[in-house]
gemmi code that builds the backbone of each chain (N, CA, C; Angstrom):
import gemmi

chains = {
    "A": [
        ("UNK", (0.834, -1.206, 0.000), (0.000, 0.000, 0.000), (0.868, 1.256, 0.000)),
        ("UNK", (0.157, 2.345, -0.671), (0.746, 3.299, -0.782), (0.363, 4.306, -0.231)),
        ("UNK", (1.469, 5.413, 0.137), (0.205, 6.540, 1.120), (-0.482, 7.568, 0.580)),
        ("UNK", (-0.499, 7.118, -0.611), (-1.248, 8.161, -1.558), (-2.776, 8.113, -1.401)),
        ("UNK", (-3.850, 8.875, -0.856), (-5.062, 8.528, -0.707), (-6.006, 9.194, -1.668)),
        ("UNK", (-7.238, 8.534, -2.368), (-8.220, 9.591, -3.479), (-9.486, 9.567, -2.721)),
        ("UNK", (-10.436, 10.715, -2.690), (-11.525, 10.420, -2.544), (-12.541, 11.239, -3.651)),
        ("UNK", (-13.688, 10.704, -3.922), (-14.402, 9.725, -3.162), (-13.855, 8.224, -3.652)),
        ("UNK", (-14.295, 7.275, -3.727), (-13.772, 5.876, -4.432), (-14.526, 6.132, -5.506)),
        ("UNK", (-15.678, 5.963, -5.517), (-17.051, 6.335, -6.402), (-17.859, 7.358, -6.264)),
        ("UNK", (-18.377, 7.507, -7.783), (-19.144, 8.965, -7.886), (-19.751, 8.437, -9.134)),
        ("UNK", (-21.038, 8.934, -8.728), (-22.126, 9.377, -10.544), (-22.560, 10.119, -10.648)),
        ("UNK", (-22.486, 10.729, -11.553), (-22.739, 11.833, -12.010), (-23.643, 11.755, -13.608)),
        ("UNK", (-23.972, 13.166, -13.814), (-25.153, 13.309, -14.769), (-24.422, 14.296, -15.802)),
        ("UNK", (-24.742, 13.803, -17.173), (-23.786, 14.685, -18.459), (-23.849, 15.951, -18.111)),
        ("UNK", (-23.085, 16.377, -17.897), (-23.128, 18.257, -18.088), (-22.611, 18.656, -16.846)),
        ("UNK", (-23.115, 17.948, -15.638), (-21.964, 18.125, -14.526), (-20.773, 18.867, -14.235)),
        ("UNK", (-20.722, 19.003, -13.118), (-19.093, 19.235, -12.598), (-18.399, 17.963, -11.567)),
        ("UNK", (-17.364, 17.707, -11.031), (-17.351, 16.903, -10.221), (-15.427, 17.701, -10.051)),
        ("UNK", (-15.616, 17.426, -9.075), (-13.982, 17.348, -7.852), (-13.606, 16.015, -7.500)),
        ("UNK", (-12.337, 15.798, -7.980), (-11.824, 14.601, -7.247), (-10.680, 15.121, -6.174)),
        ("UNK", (-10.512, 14.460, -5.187), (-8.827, 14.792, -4.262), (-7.816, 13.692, -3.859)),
        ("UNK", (-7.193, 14.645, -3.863), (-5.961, 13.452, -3.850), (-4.920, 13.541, -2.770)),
        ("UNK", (-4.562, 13.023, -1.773), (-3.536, 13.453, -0.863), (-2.073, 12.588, -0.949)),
        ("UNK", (-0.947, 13.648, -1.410), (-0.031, 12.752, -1.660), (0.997, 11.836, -0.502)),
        ("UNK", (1.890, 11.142, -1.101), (2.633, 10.297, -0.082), (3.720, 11.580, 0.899)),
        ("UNK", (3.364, 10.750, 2.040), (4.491, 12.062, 2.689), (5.917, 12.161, 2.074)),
        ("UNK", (6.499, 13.637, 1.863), (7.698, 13.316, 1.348), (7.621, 13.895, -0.262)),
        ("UNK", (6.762, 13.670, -0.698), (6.558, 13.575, -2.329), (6.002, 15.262, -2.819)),
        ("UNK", (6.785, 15.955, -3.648), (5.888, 17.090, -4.058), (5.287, 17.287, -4.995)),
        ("UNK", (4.996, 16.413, -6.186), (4.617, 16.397, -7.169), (3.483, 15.511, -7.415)),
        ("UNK", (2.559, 15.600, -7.905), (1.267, 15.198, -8.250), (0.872, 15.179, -9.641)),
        ("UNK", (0.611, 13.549, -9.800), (0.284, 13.433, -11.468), (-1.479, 12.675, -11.159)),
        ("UNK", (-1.928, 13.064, -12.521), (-3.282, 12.978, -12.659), (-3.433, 12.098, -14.227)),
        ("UNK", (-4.080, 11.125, -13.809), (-4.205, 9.701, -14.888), (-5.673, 9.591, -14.933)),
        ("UNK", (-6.385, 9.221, -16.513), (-7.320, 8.453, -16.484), (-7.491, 7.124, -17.159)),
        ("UNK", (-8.157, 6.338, -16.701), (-7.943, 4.794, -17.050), (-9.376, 4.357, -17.554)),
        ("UNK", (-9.393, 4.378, -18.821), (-10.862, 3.833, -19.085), (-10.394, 2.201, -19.065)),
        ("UNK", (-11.106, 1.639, -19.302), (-11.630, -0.121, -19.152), (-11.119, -0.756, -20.067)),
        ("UNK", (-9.853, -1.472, -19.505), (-9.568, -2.302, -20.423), (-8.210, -1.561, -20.745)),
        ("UNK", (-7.804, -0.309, -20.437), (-6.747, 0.188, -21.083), (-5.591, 0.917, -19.760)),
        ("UNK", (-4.902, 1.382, -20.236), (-3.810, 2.024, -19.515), (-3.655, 3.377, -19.227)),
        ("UNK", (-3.675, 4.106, -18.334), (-3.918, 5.263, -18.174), (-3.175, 6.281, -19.048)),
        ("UNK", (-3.795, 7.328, -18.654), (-3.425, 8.164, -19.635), (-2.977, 9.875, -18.504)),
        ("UNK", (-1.689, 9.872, -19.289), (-1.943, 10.883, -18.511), (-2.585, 12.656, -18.868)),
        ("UNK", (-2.930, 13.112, -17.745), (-4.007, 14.436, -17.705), (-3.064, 15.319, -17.341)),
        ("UNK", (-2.439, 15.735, -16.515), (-1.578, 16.553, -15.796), (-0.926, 16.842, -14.599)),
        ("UNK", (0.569, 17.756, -14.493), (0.938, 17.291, -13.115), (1.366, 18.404, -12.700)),
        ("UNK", (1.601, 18.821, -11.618), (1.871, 19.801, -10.345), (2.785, 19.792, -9.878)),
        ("UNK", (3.549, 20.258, -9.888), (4.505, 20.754, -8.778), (4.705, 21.908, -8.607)),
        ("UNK", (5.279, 22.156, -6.789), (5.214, 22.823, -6.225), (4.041, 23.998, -6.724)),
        ("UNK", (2.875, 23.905, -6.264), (1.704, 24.365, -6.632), (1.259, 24.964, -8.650)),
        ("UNK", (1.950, 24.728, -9.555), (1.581, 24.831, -10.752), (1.648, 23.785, -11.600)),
        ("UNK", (1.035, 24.053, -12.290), (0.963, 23.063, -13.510), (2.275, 22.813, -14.243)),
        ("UNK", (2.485, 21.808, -14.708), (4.197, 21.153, -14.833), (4.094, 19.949, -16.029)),
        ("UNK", (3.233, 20.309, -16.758), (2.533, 19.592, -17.922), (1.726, 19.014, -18.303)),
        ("UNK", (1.249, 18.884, -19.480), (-0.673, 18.785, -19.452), (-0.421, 17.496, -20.783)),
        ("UNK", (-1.468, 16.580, -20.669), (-1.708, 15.671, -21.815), (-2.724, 15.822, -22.995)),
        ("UNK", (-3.235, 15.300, -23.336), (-4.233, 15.474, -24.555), (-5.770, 15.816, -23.859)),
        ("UNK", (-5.791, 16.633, -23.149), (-7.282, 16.425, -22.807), (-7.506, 18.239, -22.592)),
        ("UNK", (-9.333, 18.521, -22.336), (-9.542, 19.641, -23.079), (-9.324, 20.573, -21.690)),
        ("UNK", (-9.388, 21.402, -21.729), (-9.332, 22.789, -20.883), (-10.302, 22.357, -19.640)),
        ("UNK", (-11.503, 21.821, -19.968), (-12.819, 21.071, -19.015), (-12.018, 20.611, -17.852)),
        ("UNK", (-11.104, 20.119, -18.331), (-10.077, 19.034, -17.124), (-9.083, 20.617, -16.129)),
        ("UNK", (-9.373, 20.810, -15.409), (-8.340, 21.379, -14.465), (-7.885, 20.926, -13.122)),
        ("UNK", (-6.820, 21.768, -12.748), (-6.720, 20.989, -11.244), (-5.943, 22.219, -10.353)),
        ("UNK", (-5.676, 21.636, -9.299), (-4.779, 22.861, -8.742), (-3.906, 22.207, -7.417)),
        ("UNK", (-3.040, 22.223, -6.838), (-2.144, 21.716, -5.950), (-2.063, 22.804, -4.559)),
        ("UNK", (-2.102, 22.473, -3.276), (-2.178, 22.810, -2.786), (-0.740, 22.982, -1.677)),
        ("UNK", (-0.388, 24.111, -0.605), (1.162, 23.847, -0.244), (0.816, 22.605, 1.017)),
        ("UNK", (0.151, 22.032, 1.505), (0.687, 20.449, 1.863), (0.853, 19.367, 0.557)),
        ("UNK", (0.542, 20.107, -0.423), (1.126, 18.925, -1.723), (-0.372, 18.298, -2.222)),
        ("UNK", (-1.228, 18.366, -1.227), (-2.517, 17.683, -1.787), (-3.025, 18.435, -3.244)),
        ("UNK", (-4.077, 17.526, -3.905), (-4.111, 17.973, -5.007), (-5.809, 17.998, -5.751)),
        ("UNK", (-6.621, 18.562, -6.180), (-7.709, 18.661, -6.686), (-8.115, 18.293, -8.108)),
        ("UNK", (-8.750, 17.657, -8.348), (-9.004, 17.481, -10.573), (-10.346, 17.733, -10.584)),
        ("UNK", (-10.786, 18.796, -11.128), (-11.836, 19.442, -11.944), (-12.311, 19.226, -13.104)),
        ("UNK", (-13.471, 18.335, -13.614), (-13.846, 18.552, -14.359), (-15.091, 19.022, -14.734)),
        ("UNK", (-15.355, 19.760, -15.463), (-16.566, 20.674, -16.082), (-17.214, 19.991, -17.288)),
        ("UNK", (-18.370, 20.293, -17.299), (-19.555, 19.992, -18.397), (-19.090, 18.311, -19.172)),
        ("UNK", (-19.284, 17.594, -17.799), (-19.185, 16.105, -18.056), (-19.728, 15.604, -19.007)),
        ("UNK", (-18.717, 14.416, -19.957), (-19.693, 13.833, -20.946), (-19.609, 12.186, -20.697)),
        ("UNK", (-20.451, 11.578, -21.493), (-20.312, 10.265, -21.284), (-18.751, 9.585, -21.284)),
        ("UNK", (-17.641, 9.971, -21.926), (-16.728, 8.900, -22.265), (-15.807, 9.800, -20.895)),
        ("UNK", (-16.420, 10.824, -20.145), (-15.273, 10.982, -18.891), (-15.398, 9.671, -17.856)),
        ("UNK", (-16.510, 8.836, -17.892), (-16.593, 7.440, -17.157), (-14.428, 6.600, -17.531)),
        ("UNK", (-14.315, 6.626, -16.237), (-13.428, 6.217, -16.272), (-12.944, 6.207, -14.612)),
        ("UNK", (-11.781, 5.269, -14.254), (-10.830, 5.235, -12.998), (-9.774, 6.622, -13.132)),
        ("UNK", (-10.147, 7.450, -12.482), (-9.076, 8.607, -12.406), (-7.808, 8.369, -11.236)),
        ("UNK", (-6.674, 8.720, -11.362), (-5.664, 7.656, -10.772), (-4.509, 9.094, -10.368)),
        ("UNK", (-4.163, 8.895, -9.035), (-3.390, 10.504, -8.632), (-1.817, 9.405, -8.583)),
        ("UNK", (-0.913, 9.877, -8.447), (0.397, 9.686, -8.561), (1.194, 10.395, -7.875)),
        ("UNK", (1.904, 9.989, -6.738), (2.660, 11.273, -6.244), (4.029, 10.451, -6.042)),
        ("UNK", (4.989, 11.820, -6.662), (6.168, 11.264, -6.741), (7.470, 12.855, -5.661)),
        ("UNK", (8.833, 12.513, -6.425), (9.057, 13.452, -5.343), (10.516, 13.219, -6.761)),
        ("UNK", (11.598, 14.436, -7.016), (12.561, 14.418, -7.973), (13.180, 13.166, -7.328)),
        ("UNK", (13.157, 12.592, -8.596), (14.321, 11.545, -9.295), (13.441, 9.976, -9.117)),
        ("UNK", (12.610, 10.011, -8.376), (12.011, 8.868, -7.787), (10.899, 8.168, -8.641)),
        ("UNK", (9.944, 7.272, -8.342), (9.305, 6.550, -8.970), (7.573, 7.348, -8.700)),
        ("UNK", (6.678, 7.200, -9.582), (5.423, 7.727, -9.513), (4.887, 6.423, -8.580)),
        ("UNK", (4.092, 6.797, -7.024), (3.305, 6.177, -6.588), (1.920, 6.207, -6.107)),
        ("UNK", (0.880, 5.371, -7.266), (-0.656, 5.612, -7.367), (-1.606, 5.171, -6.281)),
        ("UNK", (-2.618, 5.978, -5.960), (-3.654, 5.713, -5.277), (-4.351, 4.795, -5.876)),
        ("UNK", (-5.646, 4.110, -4.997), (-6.684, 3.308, -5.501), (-7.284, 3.926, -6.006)),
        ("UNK", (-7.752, 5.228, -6.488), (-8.042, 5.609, -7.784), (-9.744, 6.216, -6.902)),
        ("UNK", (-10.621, 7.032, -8.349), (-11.646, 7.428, -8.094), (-12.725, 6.958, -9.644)),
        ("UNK", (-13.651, 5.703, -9.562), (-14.141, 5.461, -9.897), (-15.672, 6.328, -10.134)),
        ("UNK", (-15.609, 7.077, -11.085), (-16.101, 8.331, -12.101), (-17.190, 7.704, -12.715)),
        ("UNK", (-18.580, 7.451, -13.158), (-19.484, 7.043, -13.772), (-20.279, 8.323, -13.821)),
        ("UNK", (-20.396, 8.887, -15.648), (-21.430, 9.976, -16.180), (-22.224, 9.230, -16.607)),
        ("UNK", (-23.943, 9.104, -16.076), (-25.086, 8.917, -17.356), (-25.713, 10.252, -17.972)),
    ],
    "B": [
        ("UNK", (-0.750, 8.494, -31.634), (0.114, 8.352, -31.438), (0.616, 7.188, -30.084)),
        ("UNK", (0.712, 5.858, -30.140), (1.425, 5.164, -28.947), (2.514, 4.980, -29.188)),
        ("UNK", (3.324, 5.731, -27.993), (4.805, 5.417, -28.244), (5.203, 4.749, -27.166)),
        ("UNK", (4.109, 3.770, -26.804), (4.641, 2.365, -26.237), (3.998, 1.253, -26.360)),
        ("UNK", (4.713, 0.215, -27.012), (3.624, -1.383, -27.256), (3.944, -1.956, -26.719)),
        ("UNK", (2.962, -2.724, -26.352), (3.301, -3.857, -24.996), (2.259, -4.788, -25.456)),
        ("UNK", (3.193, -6.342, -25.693), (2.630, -7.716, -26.392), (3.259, -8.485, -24.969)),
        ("UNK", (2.499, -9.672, -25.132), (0.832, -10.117, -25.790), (0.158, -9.324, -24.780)),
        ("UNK", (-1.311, -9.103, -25.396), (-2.425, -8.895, -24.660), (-2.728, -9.423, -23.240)),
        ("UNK", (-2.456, -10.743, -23.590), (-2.773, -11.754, -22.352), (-2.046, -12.974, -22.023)),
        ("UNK", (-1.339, -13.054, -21.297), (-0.382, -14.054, -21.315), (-1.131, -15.321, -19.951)),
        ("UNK", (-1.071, -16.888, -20.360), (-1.501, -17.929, -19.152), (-0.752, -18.665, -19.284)),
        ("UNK", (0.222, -18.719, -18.089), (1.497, -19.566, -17.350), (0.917, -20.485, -16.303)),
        ("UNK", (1.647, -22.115, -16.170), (1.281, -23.082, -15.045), (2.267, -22.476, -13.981)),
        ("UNK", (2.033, -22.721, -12.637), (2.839, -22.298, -11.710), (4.219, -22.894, -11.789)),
        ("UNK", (5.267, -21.904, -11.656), (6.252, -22.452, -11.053), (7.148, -21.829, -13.004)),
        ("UNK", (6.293, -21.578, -13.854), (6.706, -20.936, -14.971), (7.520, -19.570, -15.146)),
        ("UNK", (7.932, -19.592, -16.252), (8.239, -17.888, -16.464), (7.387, -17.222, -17.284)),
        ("UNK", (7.222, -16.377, -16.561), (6.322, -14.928, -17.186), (7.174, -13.491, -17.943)),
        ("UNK", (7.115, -13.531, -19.348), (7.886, -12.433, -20.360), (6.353, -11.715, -20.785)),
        ("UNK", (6.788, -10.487, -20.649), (6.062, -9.415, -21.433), (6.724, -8.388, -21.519)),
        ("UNK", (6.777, -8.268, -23.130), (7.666, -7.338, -23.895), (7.305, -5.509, -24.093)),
        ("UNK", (8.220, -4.794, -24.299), (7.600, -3.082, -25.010), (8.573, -3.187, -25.728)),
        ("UNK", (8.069, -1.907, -26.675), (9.303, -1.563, -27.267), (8.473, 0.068, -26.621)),
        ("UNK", (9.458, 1.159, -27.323), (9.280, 2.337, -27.715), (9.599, 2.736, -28.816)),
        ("UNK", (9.320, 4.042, -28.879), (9.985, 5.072, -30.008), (10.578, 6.174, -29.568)),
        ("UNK", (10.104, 7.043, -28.686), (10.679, 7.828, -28.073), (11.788, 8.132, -27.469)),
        ("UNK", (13.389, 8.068, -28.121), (14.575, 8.108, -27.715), (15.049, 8.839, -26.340)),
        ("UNK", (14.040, 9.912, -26.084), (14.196, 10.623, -24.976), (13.845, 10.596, -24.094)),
        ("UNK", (13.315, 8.362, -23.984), (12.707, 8.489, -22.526), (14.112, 8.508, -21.666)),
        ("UNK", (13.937, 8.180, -20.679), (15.353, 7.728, -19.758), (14.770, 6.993, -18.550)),
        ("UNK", (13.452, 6.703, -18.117), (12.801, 5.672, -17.151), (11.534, 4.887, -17.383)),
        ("UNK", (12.227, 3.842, -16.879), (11.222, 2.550, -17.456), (10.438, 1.729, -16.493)),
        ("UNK", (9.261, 2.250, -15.675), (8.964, 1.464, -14.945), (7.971, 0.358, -14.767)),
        ("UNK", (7.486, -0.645, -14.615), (6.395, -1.920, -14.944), (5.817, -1.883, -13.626)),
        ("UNK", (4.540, -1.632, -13.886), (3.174, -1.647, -12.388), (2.070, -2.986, -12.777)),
        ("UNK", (2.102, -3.297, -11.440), (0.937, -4.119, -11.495), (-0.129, -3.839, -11.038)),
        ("UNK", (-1.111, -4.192, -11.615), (-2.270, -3.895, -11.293), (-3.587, -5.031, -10.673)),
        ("UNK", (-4.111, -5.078, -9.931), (-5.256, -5.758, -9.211), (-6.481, -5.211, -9.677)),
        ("UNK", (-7.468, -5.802, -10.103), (-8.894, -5.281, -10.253), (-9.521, -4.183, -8.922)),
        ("UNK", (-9.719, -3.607, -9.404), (-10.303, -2.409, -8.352), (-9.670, -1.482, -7.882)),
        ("UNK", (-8.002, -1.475, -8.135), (-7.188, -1.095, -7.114), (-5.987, -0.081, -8.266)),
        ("UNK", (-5.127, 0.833, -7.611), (-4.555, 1.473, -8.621), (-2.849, 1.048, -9.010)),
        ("UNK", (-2.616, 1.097, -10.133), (-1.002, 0.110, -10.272), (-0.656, 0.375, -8.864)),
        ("UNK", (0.329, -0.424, -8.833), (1.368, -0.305, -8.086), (3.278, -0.747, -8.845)),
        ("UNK", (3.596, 0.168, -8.331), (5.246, 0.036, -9.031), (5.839, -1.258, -8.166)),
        ("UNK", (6.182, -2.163, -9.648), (7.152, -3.385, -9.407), (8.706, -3.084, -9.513)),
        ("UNK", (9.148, -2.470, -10.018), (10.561, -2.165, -10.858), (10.936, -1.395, -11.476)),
        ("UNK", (11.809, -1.464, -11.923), (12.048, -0.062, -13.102), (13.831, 0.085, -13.481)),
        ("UNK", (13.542, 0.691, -14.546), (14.986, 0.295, -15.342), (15.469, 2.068, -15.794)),
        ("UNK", (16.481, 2.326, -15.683), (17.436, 3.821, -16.472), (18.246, 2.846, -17.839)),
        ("UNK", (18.140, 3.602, -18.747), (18.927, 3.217, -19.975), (20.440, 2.980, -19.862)),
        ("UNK", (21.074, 3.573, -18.296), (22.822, 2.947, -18.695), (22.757, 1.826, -17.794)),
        ("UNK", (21.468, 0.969, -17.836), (22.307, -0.668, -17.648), (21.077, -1.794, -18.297)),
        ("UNK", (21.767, -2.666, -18.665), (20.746, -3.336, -19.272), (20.168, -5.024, -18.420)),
        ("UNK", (20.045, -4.658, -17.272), (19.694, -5.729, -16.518), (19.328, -5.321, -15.033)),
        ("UNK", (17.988, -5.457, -14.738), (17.908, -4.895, -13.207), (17.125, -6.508, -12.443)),
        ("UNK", (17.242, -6.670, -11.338), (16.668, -8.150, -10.605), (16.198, -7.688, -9.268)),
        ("UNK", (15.302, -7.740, -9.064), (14.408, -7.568, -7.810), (14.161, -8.935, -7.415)),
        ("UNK", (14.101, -10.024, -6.872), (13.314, -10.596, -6.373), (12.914, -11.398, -7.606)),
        ("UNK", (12.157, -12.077, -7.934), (11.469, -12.750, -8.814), (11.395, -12.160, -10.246)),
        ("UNK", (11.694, -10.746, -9.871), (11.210, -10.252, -11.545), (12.510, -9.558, -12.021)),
        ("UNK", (12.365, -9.743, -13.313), (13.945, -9.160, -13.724), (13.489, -8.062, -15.346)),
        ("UNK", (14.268, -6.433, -15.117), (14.003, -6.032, -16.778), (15.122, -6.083, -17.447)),
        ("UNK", (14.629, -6.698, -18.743), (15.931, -6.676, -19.573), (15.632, -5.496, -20.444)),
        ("UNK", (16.741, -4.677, -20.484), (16.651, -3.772, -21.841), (17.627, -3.735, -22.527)),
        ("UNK", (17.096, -3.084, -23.922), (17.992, -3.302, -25.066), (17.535, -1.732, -25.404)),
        ("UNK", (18.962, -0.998, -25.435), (18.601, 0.354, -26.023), (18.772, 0.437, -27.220)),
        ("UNK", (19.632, -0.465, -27.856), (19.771, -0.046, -29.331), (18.243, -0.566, -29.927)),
        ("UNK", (17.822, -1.254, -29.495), (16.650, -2.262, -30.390), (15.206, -1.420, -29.523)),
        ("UNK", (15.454, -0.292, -29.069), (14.579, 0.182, -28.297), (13.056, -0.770, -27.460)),
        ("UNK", (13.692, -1.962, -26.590), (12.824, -2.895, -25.886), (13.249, -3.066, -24.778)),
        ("UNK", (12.563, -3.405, -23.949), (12.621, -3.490, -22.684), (11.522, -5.068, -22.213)),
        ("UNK", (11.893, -5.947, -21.514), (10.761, -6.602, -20.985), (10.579, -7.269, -19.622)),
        ("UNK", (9.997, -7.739, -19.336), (9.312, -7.682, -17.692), (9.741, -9.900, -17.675)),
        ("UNK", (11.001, -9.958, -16.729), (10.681, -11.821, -17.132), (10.047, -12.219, -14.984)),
        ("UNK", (8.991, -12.378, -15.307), (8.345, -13.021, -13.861), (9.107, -14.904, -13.400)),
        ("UNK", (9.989, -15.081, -12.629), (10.596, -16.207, -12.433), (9.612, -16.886, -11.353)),
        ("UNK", (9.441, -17.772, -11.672), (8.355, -19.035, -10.745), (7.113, -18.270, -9.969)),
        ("UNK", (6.702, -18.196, -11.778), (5.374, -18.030, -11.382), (4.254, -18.089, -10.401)),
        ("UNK", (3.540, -17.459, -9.967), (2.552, -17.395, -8.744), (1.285, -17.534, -8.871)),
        ("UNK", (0.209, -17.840, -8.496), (-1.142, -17.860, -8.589), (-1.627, -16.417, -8.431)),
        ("UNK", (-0.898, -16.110, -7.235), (-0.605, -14.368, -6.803), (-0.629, -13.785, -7.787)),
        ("UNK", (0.101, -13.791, -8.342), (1.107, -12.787, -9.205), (-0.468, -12.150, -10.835)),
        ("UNK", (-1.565, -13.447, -11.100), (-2.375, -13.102, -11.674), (-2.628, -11.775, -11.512)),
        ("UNK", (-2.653, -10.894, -12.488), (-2.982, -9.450, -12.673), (-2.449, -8.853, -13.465)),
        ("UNK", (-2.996, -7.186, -14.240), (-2.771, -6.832, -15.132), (-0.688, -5.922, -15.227)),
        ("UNK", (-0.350, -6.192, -15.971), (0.791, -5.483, -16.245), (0.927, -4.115, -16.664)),
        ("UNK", (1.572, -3.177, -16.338), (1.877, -2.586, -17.982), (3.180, -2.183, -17.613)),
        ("UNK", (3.669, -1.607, -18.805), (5.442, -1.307, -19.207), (4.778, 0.382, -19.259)),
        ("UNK", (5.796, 0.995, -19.124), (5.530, 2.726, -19.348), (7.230, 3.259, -19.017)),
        ("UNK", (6.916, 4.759, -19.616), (8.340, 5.452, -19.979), (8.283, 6.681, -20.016)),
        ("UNK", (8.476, 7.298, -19.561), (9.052, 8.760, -19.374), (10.105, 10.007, -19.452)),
        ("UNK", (10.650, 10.492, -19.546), (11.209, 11.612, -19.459), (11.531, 11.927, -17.999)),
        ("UNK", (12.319, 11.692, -17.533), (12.536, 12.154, -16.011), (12.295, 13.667, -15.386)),
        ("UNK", (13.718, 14.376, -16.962), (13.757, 15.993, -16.235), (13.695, 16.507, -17.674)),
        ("UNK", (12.722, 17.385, -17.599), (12.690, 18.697, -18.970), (12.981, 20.081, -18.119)),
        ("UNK", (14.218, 20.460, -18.777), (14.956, 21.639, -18.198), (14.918, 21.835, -16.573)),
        ("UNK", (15.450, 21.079, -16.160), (15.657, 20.838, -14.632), (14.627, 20.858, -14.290)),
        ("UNK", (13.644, 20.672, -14.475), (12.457, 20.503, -13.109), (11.874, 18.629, -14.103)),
        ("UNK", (11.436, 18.581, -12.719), (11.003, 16.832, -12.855), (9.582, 16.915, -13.686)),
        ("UNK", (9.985, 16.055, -14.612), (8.448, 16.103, -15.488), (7.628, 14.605, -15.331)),
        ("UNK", (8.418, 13.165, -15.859), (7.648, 11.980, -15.497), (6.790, 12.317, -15.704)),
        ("UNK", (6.093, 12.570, -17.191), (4.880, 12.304, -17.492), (5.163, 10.998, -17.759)),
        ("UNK", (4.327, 10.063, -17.536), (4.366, 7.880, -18.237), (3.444, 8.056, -19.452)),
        ("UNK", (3.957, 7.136, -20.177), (3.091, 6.798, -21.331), (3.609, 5.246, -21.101)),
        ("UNK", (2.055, 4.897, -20.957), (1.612, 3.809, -20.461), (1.293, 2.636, -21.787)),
        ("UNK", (2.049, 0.948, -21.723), (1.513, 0.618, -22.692), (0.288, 0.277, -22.486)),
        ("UNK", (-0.631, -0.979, -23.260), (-2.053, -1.126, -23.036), (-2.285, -1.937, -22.153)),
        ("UNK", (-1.120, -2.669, -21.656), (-1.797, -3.722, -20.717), (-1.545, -5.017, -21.084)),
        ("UNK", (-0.894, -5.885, -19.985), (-0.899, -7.874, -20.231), (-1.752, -8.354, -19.059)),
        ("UNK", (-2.586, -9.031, -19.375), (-3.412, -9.809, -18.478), (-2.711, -11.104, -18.154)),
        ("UNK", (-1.906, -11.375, -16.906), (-1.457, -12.355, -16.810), (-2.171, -13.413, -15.931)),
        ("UNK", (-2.369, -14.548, -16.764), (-3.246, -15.400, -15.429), (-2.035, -17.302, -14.569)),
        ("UNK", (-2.098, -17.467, -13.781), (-0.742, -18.161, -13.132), (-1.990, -18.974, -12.838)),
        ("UNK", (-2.450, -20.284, -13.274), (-2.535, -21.692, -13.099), (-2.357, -22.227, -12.256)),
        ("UNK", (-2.328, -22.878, -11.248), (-1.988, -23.142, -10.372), (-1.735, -24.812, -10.509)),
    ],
}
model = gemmi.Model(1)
for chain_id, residues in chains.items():
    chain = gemmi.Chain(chain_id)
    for i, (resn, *xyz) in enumerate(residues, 1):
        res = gemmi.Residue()
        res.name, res.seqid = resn, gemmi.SeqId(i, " ")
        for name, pos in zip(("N", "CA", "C"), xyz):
            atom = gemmi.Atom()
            atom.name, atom.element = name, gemmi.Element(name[0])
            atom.pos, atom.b_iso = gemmi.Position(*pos), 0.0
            res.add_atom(atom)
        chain.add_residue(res)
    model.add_chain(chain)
structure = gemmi.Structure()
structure.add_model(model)
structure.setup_entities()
């Protein structure tokens, strides 16, 4: 186990939505990465934080934000939910030079 | 764009077997290679991981071999487990873009490994 914690585990939500996920990283670690994992596949990454800014972004739209906080914890925002945001959203906290270590994730369902 | 493949899909070993699952890349500028396992419900967890100046790392049961010229890397599981059933993947990164730590992973798709017992 890792001390990376997400909440909620689960959430449903309705198309058009907003939803907050959080993430609290491993002690030690200042950097925070943000993954989504649809079914069947390998995550992808969304974006990462350090020391409170954004520190690179993946293929996904503006809808997706987040923000880092100074105990390192971390927030993912997304706006005007659509069906294919159903997915395991997955936080990562790492610290320079070291290995990314993931939470049990936040299981996301839009109808 | 995947600039990481990871074969077979699904690999089923009797216990006490070896377990290989391969990547390659494309991306010359990764420099870290790490392989997570994954449990249904639950989020990877890091098994290992390899830097490009050596081509052999051994943890315990699992060993990565890489080959930088042939840009591959692969995951060999030694005496197989019933345990050990669960999903793989290989992924690669970029460590540092202009001194600050980046490690974005690009993740391959995934080996479903199942151990027989």
């Amino acid at each position: 186990e890792t001390g990376v914690t997400q909440s909620p585990t689960h959430l449903i939500k309705t198309r058009g939505q907003q939803v907050t996920l959080r993430c609290s990283s491993q002690s030690g670690h200042n950097t925070v990465s943000w993954y989504q994992q649809a079914l069947g596949q390998g995550p992808q990454f969304i974006f990462q934080y350090y020391r409170e800014e954004e520190n690179g972004r993946g293929n996904f739209p503006p809808r997706f934000s987040g923000l880092q906080f100074p105990n390192y914890s971390s927030e993912l925002n997304v706006n005007a939910l659509e069906l294919d945001d159903s997915a395991l959203y997955l936080c990562a906290s790492s610290r320079q030079g070291a290995g990314q270590y993931f939470g049990p994730g936040t299981r996301l369902t839009v109808t | 764009q995947q600039q990481v493949k990871q074969s077979p899909q699904s690999l089923i070993v009797q216990k006490g077997g070896i377990s290989i699952i391969n990547c390659a890349y494309e991306n010359t500028a990764f420099d870290y290679f790490p392989w997570y396992q994954q449990f249904p419900g639950k989020g990877p967890a890091l098994l290992i991981a390899i830097r490009p100046d050596v081509s052999e790392k051994k943890e315990g049961r699992f060993t990565i071999s890489f080959n930088k010229s042939a840009k591959q890397f692969s995951l060999h599981i030694m005496d197989s487990q019933p345990g050990d059933s669960a999903t793989y993947f290989c992924a690669a990164s970029i460590e540092y873009a202009g001194g600050t730590s980046y490690g974005k992973l690009t993740f391959g798709q995934g080996t479903i490994l199942t151990v027989h017992p």
